[in-house]
C-alpha positions in Angstrom: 11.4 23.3 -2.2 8.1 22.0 -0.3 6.2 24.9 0.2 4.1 25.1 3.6 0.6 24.6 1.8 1.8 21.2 -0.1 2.7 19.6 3.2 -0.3 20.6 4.8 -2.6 19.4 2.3 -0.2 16.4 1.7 -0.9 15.6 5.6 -4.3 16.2 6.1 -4.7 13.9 2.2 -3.0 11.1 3.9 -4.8 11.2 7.3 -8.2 11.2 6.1 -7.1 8.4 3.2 -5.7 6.7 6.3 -8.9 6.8 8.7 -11.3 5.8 5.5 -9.3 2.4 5.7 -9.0 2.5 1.9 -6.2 0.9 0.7 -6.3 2.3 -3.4 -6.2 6.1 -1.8 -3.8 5.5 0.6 -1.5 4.0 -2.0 -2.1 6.6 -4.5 0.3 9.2 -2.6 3.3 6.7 -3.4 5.1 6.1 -6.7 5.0 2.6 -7.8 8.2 1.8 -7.1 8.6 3.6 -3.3 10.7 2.6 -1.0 9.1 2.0 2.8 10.9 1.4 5.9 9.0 0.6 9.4 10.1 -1.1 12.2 6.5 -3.0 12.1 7.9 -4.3 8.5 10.0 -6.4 10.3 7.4 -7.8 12.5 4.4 -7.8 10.3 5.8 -8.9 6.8 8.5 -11.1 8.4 11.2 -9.0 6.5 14.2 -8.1 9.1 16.0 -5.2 7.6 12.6 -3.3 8.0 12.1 -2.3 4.4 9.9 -2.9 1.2 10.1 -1.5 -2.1 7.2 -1.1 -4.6 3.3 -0.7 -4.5 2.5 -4.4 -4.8 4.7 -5.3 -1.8 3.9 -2.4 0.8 -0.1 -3.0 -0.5 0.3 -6.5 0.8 1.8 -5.4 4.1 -0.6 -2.1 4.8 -3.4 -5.0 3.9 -1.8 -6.7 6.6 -1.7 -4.1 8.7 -5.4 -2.9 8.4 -6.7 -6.0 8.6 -4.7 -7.0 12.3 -6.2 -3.2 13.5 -9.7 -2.6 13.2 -9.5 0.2 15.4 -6.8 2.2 13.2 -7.1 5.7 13.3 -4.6 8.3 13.0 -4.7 12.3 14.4 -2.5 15.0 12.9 -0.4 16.7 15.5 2.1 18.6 13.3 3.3 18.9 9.6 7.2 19.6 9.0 8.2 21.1 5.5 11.5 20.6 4.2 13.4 20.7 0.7 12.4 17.7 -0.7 10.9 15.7 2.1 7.6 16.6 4.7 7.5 14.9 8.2 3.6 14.2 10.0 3.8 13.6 13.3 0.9 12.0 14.6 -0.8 9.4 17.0 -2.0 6.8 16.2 -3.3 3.9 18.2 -0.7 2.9 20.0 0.8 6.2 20.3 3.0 9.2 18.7 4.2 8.9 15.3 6.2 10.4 12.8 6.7 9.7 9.2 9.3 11.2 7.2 8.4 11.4 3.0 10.2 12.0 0.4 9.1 13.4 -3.1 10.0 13.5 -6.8 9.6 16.1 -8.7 5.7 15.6 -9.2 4.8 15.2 -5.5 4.7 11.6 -5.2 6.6 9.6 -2.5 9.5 8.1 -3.5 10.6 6.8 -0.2 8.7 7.0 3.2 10.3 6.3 6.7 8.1 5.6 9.8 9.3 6.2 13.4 7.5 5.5 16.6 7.4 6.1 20.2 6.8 2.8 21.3 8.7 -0.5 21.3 7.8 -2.4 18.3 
């Protein structure tokens, strides 16, 4: 079970890794071998079912990604705590977000699924 305190510090880790722009701490929530789906996957990394798998492969994309958006910054708006998994909701630049993670055992992502207001 995710207790209340994980998620919170879980968000507020990955917000502020996030906003720093650093690539290394934002990846160092994420087991090497996650699985990521976004709808921006699709546009971005030119892969149509919306999904990457593994470190090396989202790294290239979030590079991608943070290089195309200068102005990137995300603000918490509300941390959901479930059995296995923790939802942020957030907004980011071009609007509300929410990301639903899964965790193993250690408190690592193992898969993460992104979800956004606006048409991608």
């Amino acid at each position: 079970m995710i207790s209340r305190e994980f998620a919170a510090q879980f968000a507020t880790d990955w917000i502020a890794a996030w906003n720093s722009r650093d690539l290394a701490k934002v990846l160092a929530h994420y087991a090497d071998d996650f699985e990521m789906s976004s709808p921006y996957i699709a546009r971005i990394a030119g892969d149509p079912r919306g999904m990457l798998m593994g470190q090396a492969h989202v790294g290239v994309y979030w590079a991608k990604a943070l290089n195309r958006m200068p102005e990137l910054h995300f603000e918490l708006i509300e941390v959901l705590a479930g059995v296995d998994s923790v939802v942020i909701c957030y907004r980011g630049i071009s609007g509300s977000a929410a990301e639903v993670f899964f965790f193993d055992k250690l408190g690592t992502v193992i898969k993460a699924f992104a979800h956004y207001a606006q048409d991608i």
